[in-house]
N, CA, C, O and CB atoms as a CASP TS submission, in Angstrom:
PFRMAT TS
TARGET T0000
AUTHOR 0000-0000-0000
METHOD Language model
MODEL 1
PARENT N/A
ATOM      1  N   UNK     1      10.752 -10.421   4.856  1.00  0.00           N
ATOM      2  CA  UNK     1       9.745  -9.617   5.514  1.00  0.00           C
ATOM      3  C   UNK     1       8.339 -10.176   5.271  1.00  0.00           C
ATOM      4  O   UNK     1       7.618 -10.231   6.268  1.00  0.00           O
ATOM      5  CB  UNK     1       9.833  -8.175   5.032  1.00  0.00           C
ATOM      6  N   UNK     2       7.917 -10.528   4.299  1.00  0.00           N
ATOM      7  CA  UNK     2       6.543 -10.931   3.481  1.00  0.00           C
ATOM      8  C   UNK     2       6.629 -12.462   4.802  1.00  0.00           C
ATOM      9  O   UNK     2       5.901 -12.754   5.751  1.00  0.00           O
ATOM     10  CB  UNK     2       6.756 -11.349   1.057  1.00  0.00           C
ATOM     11  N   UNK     3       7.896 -13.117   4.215  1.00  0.00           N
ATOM     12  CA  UNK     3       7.223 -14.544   5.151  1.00  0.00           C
ATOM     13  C   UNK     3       6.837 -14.576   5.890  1.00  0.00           C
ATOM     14  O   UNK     3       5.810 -15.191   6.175  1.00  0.00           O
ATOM     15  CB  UNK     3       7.647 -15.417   5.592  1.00  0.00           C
ATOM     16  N   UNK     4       7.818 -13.590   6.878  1.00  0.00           N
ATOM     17  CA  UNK     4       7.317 -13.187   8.477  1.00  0.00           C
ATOM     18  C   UNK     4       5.795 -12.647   8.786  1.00  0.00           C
ATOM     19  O   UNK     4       5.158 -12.837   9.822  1.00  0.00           O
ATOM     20  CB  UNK     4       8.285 -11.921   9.019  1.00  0.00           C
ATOM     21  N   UNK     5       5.364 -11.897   7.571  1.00  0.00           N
ATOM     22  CA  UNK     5       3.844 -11.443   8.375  1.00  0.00           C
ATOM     23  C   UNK     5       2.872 -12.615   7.533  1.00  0.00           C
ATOM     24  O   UNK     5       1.661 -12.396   7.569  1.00  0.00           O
ATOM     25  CB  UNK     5       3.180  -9.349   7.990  1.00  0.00           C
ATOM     26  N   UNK     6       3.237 -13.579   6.944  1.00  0.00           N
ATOM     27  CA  UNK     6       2.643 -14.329   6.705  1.00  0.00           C
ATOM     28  C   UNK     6       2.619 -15.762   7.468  1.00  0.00           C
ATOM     29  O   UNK     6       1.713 -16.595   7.498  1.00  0.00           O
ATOM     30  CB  UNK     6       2.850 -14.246   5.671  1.00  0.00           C
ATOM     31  N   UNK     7       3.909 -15.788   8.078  1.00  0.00           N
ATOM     32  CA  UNK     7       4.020 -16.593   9.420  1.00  0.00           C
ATOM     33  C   UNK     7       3.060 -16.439  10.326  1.00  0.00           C
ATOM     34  O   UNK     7       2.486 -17.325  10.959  1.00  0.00           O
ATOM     35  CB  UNK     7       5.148 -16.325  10.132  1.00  0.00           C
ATOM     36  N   UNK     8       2.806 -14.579  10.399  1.00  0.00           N
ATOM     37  CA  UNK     8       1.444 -14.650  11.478  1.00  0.00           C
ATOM     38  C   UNK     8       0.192 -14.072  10.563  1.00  0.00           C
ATOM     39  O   UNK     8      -0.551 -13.424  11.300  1.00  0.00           O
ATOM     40  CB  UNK     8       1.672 -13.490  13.096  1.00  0.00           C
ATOM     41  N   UNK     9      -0.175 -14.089   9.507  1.00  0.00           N
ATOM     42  CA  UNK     9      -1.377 -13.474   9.548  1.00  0.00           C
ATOM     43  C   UNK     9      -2.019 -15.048   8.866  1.00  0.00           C
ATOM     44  O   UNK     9      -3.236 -15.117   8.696  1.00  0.00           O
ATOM     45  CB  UNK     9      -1.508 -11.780   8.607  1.00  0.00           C
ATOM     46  N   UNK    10      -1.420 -15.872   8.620  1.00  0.00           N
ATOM     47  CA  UNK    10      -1.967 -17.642   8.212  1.00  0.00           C
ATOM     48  C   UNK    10      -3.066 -17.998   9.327  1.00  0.00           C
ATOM     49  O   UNK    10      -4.289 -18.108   9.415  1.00  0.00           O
ATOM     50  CB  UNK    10      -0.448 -19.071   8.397  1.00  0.00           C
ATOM     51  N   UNK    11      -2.024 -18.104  10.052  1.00  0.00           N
ATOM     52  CA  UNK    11      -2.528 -18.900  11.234  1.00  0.00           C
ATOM     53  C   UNK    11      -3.677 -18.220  11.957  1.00  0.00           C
ATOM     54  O   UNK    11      -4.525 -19.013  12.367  1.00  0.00           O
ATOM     55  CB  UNK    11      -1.389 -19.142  12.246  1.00  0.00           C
ATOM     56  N   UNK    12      -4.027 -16.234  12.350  1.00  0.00           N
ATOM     57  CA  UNK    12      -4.945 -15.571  12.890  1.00  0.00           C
ATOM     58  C   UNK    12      -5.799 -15.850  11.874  1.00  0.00           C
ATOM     59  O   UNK    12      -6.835 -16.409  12.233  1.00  0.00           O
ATOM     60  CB  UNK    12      -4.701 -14.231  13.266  1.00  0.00           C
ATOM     61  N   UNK    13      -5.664 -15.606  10.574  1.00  0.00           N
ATOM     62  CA  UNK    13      -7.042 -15.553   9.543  1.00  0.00           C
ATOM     63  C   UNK    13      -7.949 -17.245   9.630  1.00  0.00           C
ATOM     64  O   UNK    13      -9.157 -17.443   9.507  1.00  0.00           O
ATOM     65  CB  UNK    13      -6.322 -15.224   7.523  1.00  0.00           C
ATOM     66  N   UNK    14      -6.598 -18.470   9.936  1.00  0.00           N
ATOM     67  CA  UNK    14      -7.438 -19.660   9.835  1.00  0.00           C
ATOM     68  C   UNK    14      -7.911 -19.740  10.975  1.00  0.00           C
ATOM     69  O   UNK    14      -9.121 -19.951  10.900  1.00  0.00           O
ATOM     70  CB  UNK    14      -6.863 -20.878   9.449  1.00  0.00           C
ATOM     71  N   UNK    15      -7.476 -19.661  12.222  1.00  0.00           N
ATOM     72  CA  UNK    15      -8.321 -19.758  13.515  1.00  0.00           C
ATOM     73  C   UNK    15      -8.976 -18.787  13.859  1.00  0.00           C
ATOM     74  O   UNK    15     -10.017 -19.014  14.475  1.00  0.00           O
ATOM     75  CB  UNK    15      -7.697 -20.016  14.578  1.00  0.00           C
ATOM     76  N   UNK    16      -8.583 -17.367  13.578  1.00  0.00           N
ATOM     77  CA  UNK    16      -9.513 -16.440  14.309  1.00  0.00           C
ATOM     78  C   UNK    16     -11.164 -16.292  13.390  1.00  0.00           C
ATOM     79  O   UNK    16     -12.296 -16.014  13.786  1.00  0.00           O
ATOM     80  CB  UNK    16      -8.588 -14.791  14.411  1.00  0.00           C
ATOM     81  N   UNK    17     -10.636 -16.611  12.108  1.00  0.00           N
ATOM     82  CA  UNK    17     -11.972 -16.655  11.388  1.00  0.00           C
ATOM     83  C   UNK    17     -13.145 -17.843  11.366  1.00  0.00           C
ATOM     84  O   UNK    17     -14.323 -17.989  11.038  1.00  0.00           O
ATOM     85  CB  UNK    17     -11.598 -16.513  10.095  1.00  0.00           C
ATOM     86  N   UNK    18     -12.151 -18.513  11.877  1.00  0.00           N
ATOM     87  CA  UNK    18     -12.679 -20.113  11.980  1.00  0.00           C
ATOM     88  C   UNK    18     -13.792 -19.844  13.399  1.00  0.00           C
ATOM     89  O   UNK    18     -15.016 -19.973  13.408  1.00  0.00           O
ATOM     90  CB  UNK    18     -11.037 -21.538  12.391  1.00  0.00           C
ATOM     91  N   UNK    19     -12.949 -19.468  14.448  1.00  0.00           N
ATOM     92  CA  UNK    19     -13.694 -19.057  15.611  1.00  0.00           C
ATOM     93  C   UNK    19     -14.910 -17.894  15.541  1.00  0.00           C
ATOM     94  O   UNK    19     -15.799 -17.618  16.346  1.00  0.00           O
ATOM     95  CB  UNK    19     -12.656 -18.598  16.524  1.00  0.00           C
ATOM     96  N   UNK    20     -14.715 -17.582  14.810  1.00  0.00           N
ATOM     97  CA  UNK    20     -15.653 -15.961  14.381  1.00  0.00           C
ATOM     98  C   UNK    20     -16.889 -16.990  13.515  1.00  0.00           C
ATOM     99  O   UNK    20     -18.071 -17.053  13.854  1.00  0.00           O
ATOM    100  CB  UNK    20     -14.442 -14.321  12.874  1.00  0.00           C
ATOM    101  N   UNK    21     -16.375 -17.611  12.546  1.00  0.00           N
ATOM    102  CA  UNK    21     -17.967 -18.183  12.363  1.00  0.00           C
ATOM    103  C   UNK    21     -18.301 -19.140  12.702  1.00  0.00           C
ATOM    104  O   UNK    21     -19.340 -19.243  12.049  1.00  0.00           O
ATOM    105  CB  UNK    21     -18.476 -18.340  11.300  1.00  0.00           C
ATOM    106  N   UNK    22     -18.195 -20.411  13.530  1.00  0.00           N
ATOM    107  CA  UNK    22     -18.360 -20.959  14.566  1.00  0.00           C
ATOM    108  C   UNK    22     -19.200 -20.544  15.881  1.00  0.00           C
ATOM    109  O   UNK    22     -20.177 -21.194  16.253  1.00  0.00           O
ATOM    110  CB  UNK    22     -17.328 -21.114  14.752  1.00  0.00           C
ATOM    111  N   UNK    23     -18.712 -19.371  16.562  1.00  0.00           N
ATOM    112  CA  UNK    23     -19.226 -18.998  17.516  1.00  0.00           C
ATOM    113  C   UNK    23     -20.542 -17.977  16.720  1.00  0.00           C
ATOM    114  O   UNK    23     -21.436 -17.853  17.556  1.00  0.00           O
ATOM    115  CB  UNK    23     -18.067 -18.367  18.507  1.00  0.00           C
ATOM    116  N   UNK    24     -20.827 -17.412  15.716  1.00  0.00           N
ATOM    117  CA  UNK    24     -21.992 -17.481  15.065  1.00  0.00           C
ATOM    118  C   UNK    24     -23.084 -17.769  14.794  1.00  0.00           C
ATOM    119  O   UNK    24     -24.186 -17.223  14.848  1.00  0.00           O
ATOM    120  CB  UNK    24     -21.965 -17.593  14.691  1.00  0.00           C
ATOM    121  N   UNK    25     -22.361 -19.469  14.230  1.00  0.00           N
ATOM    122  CA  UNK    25     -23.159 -20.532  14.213  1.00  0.00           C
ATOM    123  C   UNK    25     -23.857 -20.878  15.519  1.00  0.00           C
ATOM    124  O   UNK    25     -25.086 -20.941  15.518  1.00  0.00           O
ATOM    125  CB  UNK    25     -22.423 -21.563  13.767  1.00  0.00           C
ATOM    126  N   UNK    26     -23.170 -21.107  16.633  1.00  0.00           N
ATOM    127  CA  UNK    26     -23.349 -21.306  17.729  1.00  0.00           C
ATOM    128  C   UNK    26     -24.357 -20.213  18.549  1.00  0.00           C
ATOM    129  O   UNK    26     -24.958 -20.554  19.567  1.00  0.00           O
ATOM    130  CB  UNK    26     -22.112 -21.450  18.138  1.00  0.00           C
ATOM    131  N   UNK    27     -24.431 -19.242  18.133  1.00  0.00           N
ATOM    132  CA  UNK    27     -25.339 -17.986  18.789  1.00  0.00           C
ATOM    133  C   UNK    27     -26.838 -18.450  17.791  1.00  0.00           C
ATOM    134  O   UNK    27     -27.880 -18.919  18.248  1.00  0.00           O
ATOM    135  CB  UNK    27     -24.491 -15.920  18.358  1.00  0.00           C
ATOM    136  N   UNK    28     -26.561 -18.177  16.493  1.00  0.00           N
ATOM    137  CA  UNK    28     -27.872 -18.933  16.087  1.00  0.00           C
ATOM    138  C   UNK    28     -28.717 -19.515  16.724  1.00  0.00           C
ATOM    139  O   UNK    28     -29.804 -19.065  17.087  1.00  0.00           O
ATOM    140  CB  UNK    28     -27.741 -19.737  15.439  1.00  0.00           C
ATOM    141  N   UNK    29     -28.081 -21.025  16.989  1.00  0.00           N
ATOM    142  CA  UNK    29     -28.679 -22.232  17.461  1.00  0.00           C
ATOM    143  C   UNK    29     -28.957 -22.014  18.649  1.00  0.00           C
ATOM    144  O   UNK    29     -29.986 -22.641  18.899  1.00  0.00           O
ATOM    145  CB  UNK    29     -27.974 -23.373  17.357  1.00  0.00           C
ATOM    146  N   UNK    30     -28.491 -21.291  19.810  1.00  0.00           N
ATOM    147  CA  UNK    30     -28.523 -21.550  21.020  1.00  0.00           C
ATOM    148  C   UNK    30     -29.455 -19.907  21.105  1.00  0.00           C
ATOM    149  O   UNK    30     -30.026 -19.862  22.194  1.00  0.00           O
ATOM    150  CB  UNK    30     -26.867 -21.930  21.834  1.00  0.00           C
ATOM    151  N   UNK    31     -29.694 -18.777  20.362  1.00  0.00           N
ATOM    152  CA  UNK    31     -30.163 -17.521  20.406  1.00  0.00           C
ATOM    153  C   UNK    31     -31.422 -17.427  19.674  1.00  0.00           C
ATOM    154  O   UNK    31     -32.283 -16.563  19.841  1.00  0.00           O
ATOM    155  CB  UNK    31     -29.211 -16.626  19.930  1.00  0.00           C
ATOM    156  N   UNK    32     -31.457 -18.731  18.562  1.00  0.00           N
ATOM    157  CA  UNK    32     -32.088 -18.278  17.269  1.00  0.00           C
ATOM    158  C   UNK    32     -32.011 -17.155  16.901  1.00  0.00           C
ATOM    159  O   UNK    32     -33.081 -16.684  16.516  1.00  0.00           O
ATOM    160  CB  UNK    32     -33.237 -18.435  17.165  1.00  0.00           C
ATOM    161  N   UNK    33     -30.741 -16.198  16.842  1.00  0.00           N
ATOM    162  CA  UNK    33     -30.283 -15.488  16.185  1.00  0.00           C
ATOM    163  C   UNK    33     -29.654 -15.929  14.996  1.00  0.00           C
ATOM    164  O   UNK    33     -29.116 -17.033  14.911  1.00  0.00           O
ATOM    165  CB  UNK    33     -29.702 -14.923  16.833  1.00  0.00           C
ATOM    166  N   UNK    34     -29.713 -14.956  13.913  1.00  0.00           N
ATOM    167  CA  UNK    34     -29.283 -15.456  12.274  1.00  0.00           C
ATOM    168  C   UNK    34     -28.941 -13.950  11.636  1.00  0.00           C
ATOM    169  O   UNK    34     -29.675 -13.067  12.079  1.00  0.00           O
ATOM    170  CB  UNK    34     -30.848 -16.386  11.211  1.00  0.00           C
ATOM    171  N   UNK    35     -28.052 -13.569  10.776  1.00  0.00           N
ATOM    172  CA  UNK    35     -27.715 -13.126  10.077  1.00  0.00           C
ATOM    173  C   UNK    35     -28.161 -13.473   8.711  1.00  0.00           C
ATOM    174  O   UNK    35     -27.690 -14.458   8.142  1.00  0.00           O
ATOM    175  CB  UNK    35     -26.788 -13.137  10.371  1.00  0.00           C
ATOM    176  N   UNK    36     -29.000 -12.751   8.186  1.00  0.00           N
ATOM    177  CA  UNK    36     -29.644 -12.901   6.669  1.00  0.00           C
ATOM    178  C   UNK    36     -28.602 -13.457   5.532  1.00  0.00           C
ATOM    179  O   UNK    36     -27.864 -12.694   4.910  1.00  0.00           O
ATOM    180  CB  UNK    36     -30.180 -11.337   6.121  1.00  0.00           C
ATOM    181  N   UNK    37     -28.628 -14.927   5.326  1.00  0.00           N
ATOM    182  CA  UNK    37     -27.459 -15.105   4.604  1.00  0.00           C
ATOM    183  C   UNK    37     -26.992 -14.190   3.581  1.00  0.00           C
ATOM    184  O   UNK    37     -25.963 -13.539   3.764  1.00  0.00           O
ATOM    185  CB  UNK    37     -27.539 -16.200   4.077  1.00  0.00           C
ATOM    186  N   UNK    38     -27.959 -14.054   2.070  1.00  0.00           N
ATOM    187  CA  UNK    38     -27.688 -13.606   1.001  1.00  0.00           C
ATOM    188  C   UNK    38     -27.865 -12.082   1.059  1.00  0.00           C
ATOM    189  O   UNK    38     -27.373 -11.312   0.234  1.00  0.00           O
ATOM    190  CB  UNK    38     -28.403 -14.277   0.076  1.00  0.00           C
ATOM    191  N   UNK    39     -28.620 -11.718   2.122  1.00  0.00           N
ATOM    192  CA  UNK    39     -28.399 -10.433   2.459  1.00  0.00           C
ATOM    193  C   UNK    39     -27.195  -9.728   3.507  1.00  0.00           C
ATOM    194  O   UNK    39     -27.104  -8.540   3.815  1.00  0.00           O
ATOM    195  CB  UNK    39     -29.570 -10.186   2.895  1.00  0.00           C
ATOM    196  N   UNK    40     -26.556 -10.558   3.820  1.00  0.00           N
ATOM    197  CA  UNK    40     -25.831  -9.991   4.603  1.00  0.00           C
ATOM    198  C   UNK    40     -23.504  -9.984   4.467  1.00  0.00           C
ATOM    199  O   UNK    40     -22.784 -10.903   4.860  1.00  0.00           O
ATOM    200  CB  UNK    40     -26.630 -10.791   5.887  1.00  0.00           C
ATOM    201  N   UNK    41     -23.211  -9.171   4.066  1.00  0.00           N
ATOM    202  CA  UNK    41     -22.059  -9.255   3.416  1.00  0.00           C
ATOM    203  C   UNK    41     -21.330  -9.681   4.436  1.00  0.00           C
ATOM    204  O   UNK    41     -20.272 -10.193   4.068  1.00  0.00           O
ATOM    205  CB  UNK    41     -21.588  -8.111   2.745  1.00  0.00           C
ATOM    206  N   UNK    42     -21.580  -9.652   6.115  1.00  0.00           N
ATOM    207  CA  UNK    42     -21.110  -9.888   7.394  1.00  0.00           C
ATOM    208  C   UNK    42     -20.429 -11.862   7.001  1.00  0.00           C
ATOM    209  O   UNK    42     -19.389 -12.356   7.436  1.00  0.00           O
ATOM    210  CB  UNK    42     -22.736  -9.570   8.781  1.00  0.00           C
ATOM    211  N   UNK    43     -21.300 -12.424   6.234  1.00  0.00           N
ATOM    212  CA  UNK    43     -21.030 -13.562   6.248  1.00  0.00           C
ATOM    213  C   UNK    43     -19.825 -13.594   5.182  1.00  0.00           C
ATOM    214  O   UNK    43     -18.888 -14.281   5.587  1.00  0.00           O
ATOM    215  CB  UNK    43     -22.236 -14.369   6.037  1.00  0.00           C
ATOM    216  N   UNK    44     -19.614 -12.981   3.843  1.00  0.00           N
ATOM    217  CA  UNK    44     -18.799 -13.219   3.109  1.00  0.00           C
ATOM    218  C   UNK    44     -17.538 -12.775   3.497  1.00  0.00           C
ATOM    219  O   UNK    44     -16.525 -12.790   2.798  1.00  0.00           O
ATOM    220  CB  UNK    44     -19.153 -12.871   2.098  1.00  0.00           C
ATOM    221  N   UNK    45     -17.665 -12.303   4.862  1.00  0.00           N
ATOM    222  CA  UNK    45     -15.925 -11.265   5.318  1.00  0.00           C
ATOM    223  C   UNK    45     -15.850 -12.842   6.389  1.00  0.00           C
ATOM    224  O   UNK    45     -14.856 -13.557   6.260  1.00  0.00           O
ATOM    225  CB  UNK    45     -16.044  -8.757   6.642  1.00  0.00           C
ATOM    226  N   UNK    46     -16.642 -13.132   7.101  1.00  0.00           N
ATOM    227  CA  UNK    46     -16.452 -14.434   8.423  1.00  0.00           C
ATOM    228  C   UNK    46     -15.942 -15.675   7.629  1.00  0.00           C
ATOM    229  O   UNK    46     -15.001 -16.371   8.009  1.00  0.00           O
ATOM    230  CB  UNK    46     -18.176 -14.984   9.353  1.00  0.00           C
ATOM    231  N   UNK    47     -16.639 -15.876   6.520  1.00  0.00           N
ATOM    232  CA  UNK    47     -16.006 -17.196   5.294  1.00  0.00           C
ATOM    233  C   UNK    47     -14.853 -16.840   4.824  1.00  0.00           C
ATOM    234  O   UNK    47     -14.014 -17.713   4.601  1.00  0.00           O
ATOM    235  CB  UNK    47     -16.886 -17.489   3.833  1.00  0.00           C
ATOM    236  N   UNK    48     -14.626 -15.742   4.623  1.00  0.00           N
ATOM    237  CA  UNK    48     -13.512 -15.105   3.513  1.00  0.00           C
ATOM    238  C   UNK    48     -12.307 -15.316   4.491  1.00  0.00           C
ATOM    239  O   UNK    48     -11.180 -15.462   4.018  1.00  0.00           O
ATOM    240  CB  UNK    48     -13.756 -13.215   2.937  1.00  0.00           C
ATOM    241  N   UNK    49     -12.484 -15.333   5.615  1.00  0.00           N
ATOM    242  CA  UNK    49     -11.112 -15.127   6.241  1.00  0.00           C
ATOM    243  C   UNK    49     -10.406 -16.259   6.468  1.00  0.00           C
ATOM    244  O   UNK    49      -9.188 -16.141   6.332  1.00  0.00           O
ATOM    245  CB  UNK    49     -11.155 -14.475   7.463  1.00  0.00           C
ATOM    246  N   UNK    50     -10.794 -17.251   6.755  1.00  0.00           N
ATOM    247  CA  UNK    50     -10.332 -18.788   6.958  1.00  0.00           C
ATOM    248  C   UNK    50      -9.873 -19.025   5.749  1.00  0.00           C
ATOM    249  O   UNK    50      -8.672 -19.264   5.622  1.00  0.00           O
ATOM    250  CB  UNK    50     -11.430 -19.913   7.379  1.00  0.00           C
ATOM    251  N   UNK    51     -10.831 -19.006   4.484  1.00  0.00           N
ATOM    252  CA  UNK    51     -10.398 -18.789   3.377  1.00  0.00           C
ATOM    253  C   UNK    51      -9.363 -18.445   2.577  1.00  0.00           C
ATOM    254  O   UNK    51      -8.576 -18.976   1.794  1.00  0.00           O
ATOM    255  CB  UNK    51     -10.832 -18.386   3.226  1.00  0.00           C
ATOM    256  N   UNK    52      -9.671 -17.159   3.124  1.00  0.00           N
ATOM    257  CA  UNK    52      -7.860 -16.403   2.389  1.00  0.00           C
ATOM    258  C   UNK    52      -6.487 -17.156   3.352  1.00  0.00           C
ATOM    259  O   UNK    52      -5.403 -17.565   2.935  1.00  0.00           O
ATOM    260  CB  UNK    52      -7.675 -13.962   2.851  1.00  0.00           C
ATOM    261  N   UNK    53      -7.017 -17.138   4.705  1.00  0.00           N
ATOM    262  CA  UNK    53      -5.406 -18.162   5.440  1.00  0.00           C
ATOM    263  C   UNK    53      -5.252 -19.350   4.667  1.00  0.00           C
ATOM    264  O   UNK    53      -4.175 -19.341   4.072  1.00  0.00           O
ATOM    265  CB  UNK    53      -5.545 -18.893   7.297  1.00  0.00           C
ATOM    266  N   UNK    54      -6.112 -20.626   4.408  1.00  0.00           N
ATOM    267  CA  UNK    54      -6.031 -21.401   3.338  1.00  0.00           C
ATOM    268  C   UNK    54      -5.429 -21.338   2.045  1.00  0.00           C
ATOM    269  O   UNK    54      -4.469 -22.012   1.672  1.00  0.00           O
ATOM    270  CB  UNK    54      -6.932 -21.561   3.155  1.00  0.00           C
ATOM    271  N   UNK    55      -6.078 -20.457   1.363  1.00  0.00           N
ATOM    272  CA  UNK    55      -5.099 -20.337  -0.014  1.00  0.00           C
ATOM    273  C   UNK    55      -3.758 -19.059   0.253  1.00  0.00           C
ATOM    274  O   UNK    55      -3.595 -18.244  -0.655  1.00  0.00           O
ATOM    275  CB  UNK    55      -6.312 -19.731  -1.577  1.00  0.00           C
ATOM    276  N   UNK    56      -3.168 -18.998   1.083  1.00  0.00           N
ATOM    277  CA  UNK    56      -1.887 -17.903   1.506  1.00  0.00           C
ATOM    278  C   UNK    56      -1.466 -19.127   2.208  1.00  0.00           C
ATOM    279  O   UNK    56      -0.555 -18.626   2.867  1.00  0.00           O
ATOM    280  CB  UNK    56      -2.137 -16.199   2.548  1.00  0.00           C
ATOM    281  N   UNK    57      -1.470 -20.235   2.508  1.00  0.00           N
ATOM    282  CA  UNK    57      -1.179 -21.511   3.242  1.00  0.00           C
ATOM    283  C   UNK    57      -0.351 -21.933   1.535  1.00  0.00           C
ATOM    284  O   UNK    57       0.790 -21.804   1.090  1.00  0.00           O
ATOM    285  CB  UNK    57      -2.911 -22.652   4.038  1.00  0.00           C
ATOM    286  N   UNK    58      -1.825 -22.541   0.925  1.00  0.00           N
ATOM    287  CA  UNK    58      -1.266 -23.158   0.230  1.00  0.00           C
ATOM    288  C   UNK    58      -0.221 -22.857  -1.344  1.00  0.00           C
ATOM    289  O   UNK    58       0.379 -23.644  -2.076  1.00  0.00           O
ATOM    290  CB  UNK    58      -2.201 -23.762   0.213  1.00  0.00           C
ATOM    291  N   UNK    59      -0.410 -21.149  -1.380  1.00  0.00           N
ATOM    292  CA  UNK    59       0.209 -20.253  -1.874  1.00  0.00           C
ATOM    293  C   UNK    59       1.666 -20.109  -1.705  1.00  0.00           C
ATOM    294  O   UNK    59       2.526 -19.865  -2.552  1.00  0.00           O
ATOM    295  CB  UNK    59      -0.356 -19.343  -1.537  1.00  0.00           C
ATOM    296  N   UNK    60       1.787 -20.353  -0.174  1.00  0.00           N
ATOM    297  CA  UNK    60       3.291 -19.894   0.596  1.00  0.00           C
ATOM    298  C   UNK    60       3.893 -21.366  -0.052  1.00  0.00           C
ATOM    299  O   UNK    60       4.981 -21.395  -0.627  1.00  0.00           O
ATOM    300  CB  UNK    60       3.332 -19.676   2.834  1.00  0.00           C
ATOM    301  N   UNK    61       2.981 -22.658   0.134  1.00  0.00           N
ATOM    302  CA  UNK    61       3.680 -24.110   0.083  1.00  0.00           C
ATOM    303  C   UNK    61       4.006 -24.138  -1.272  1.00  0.00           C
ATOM    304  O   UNK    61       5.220 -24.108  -1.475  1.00  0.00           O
ATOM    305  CB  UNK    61       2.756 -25.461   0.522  1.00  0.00           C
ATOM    306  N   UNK    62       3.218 -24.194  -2.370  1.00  0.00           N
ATOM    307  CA  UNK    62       3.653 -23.875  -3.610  1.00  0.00           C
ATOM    308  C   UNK    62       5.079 -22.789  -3.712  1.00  0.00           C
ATOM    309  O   UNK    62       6.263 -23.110  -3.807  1.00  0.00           O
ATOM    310  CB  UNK    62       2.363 -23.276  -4.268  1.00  0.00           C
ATOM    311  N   UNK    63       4.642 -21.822  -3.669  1.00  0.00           N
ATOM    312  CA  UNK    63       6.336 -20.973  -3.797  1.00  0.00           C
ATOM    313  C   UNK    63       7.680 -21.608  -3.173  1.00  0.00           C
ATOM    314  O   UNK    63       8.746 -21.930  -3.698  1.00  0.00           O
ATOM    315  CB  UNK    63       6.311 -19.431  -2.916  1.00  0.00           C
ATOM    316  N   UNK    64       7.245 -21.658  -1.942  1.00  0.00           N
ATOM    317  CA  UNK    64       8.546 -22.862  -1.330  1.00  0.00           C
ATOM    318  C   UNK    64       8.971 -23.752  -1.923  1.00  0.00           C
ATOM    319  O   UNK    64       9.826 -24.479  -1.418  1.00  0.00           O
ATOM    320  CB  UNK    64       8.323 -23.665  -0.284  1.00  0.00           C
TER
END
């Protein structure tokens, strides 16, 4: 059961988060819109998520 929702929640957390701060980045530059880095926790959930698919990646490969 665990593998299976980790089969899909790997892959949404590395691309969908990947895309989430990317297209961010991209509003910035093209908006000069910005999100207050150290003030803003919005950034530590957009990093965190690619993140956590990464180490639940390399978590799952280790246990295997």
């Amino acid at each position: 059961m665990l593998a299976r929702i980790l089969d899909i929640l790997i892959p949404v957390l590395l691309i969908g988060g990947g895309l989430v701060y990317f297209g961010l980045l991209a509003a910035g530059l093209l908006a000069d819109w910005h999100l207050p880095y150290p003030a803003s926790y919005w950034w530590l959930a957009v990093t965190g998520c690619p993140a956590l698919g990464l180490a639940l990646m390399y978590w799952r490969a280790y246990s295997d």
